[in-house]
C-alpha positions as CSV (number, residue, x, y, z in Angstrom):
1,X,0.0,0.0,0.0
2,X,1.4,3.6,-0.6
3,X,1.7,6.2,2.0
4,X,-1.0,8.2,0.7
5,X,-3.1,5.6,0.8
6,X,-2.0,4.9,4.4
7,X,-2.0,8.4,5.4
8,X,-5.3,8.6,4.2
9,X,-6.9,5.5,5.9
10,X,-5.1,6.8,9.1
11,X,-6.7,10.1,8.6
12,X,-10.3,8.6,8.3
13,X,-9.9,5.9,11.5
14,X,-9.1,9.0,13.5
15,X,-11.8,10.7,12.1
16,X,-14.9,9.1,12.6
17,X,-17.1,9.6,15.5
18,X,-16.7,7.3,18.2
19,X,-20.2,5.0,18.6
20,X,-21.6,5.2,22.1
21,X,-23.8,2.0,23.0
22,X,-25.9,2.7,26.0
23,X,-27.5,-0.2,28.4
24,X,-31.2,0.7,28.0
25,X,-32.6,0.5,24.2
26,X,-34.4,4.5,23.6
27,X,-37.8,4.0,24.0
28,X,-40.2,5.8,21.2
29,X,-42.8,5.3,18.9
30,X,-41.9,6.3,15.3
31,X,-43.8,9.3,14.0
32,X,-45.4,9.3,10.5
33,X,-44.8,12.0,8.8
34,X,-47.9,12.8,7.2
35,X,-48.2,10.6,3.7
36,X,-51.0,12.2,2.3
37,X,-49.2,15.2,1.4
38,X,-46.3,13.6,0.1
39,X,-46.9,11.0,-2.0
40,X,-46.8,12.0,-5.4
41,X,-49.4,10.5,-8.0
42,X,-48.0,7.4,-9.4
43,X,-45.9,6.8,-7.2
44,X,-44.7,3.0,-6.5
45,X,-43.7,1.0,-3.0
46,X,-40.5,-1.1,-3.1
47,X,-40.8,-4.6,-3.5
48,X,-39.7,-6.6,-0.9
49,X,-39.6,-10.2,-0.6
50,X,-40.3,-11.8,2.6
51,X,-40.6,-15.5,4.6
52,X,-43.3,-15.5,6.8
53,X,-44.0,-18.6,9.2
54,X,-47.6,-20.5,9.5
55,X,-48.1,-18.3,12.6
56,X,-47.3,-15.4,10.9
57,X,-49.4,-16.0,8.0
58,X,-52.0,-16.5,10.3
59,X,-51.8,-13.4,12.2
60,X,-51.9,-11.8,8.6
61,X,-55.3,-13.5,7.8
62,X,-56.4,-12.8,11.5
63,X,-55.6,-8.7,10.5
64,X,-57.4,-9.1,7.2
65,X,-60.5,-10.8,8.6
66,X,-60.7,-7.8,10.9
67,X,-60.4,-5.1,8.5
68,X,-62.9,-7.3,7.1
69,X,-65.9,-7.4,9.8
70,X,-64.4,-3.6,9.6
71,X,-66.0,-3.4,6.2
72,X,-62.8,-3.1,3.9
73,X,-63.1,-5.7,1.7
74,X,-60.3,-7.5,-0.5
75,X,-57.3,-6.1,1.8
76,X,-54.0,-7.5,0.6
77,X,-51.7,-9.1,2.3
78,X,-49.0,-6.4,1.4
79,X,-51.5,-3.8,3.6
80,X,-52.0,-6.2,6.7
81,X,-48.5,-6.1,6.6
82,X,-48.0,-2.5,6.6
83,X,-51.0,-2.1,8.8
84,X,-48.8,-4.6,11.5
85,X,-45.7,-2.2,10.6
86,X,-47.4,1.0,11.2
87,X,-49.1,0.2,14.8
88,X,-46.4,-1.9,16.3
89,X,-45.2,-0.2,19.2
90,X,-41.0,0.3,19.2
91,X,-40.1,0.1,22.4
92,X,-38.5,-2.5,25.1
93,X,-41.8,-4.7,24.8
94,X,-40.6,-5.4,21.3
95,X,-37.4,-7.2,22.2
96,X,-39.7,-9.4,24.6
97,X,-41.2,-10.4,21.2
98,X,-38.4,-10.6,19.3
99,X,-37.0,-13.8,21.9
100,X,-39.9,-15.6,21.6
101,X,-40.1,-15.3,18.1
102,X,-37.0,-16.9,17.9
103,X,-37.6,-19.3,20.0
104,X,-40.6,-20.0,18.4
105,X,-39.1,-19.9,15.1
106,X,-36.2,-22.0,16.1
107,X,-34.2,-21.0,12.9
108,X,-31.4,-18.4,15.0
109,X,-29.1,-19.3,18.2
110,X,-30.9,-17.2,20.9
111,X,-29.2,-14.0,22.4
């Protein structure tokens, strides 16, 4: 490697901002900003692909049989989804969820 190049990587290391961890997880709900006024017409969601377990799927068809007896017909799985994204609350609870899914799940070493 050249000096510069050295010099340079040295330069950056010392550089960056040092990454404070602290013990307790910060505790908020996310804030939508308002989509209405944003979203231009036309305007297309990412695809994402995603693995979902028999539970899960099940918890999806539970959401859609609610928005159902709610009167919204023919809700897609792609808004249950969202719908579960947008009203989960982030905060410690959700790591609580997060070890029982993966004990559940049985696909990851626990933490």
């Amino acid at each position: 490697m050249s000096s510069k190049s050295h010099q340079l990587l040295s330069k950056l290391k010392n550089s960056l901002p040092k990454v404070e961890t602290n013990a307790e997880p910060t505790r908020m709900l996310h804030v939508f900003p308002d989509l209405a006024t944003k979203s231009a017409k036309g305007a297309r969601a990412a695809k994402l692909s995603v693995s979902l377990y028999q539970h899960d799927i099940d918890r999806l068809d539970t959401i859609k049989d609610f928005m159902k007896s709610q009167g919204f017909r023919n809700l897609s799985d792609s808004e249950a989804l969202r719908l579960a994204c947008r009203r989960v609350a982030i905060d410690g609870a959700l790591i609580d969820v997060y070890k029982s899914m993966q004990s559940e799940d049985g696909r990851r070493k626990q933490e």
